[in-house]
C-alpha positions in Angstrom: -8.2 16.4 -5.6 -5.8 14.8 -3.1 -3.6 11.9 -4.4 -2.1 9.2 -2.3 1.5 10.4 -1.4 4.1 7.6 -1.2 7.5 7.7 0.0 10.1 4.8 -1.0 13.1 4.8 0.9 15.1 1.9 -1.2 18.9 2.7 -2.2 18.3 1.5 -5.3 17.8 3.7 -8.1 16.0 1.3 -10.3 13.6 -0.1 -7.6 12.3 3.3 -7.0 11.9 3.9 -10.8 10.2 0.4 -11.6 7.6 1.3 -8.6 6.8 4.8 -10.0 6.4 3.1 -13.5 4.3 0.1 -11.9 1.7 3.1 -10.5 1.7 4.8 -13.8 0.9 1.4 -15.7 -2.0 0.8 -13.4 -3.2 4.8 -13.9 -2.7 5.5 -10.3 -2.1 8.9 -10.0 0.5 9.2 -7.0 2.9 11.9 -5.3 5.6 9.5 -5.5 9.1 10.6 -3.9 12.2 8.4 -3.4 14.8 8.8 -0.8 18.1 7.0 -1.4 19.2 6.7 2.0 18.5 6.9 5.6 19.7 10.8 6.2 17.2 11.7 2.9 14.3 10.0 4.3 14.9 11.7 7.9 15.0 15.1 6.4 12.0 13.9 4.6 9.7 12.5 6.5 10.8 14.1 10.3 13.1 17.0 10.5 11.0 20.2 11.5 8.1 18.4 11.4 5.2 19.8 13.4 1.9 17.7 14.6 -0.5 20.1 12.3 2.4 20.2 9.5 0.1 18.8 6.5 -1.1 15.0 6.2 1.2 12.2 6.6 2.0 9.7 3.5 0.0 7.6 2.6 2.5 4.7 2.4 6.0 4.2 3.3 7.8 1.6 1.6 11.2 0.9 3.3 14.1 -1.0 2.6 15.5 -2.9 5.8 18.6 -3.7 4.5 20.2 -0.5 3.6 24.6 0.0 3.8 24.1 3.2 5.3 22.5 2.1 8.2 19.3 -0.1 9.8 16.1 0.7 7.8 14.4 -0.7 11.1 16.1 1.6 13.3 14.4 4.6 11.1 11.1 2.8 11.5 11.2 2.8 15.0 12.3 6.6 15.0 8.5 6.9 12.4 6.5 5.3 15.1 7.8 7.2 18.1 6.7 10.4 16.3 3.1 11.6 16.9 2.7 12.4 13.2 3.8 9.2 12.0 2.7 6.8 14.4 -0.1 5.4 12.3 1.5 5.8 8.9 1.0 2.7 6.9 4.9 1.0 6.8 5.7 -1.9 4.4 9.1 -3.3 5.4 9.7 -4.5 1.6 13.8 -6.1 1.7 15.3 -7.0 -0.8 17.6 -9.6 0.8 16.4 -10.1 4.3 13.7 -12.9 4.1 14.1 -13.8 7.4 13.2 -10.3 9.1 9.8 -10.3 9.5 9.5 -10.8 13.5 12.1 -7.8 13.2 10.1 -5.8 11.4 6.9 -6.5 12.8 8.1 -5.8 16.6 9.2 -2.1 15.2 6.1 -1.4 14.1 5.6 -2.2 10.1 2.2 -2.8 8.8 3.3 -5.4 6.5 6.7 -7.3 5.9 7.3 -8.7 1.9 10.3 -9.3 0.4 11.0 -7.9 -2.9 10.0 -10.2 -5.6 13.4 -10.7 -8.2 10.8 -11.1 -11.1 10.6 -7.5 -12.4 6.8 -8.1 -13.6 5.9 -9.2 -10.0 7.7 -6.9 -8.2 5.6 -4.1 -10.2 2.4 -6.0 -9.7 3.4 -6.3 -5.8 4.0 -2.4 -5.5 0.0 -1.8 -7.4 -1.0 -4.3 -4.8 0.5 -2.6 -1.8 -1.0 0.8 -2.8 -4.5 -0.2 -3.5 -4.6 -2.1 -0.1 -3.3 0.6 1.8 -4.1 4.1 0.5 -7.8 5.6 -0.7 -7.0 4.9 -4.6 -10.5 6.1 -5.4 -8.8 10.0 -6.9 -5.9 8.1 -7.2 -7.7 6.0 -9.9 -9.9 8.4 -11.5 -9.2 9.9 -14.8 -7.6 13.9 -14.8 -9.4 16.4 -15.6 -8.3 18.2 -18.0 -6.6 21.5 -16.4 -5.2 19.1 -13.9 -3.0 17.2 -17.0 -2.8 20.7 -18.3 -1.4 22.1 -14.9 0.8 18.8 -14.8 2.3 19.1 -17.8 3.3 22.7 -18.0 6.9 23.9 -17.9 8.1 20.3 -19.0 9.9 20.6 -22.2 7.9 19.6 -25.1 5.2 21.1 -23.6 3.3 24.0 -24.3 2.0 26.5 -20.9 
């Protein structure tokens, strides 16, 4: 079974928690991973990275407007590599309305601002997934030694 794998690089702590609860509350069954800043997401998504190093993510969702640096400057960096080149990238600012010829001449997929309504925004970040990754495993109910396999070693849990 091979889930969609989604990498969020958004500063904020709560964005990245209200996405991976928006995918859960649709039952889309995700590798989620959130990198705080720029350096994380480098080290993430292209340090040591070969050409046959595994499948890239399914969807990058990217903060422009980051204090640590240009989000668009890292998205240029993504498309210059061979194994990221075609990577599905939503530019998805929190601030920046006015970015979109920006982001588009980088080389994002898709430019939308972050919605302020916290209902939306999770509806927005379901959207953006079942438009741009294969949600038909992602969608499908566990099996049960898969949940089992999940769930073991988490407290509360029995092996």
């Amino acid at each position: 079974m091979s889930f969609p794998c989604i990498i969020m690089i958004d500063p904020s702590e709560e964005a990245a928690e209200l996405a991976r609860f928006a995918l859960w509350r649709a039952g889309l069954h995700c590798l989620f991973r959130a990198c705080p800043d720029l350096e994380t997401a480098r080290r993430c998504l292209l340090q040591g990275r070969r050409v046959d190093d595994g499948a890239a993510p399914s969807l990058i969702l990217l903060e422009s407007d980051m204090e640590c640096g240009d989000g668009l400057d890292l998205l240029r960096e993504l498309r210059a590599s061979k194994h990221l080149a075609e990577a599905p990238v939503v530019v998805f600012p929190s601030y920046d309305t006015e970015g979109e010829r920006a982001a588009l001449a980088a080389g994002a997929s898709e430019y939308l601002p972050k919605p302020v309504d916290g209902e939306h925004y999770a509806r927005c970040v379901v959207e953006m997934v079942e438009r741009w990754c294969n949600v038909d495993e992602a969608a499908a109910p566990l099996a049960e030694d898969v949940m089992r396999e999940g769930l073991a070693g988490l407290p509360g849990h029995p092996h």
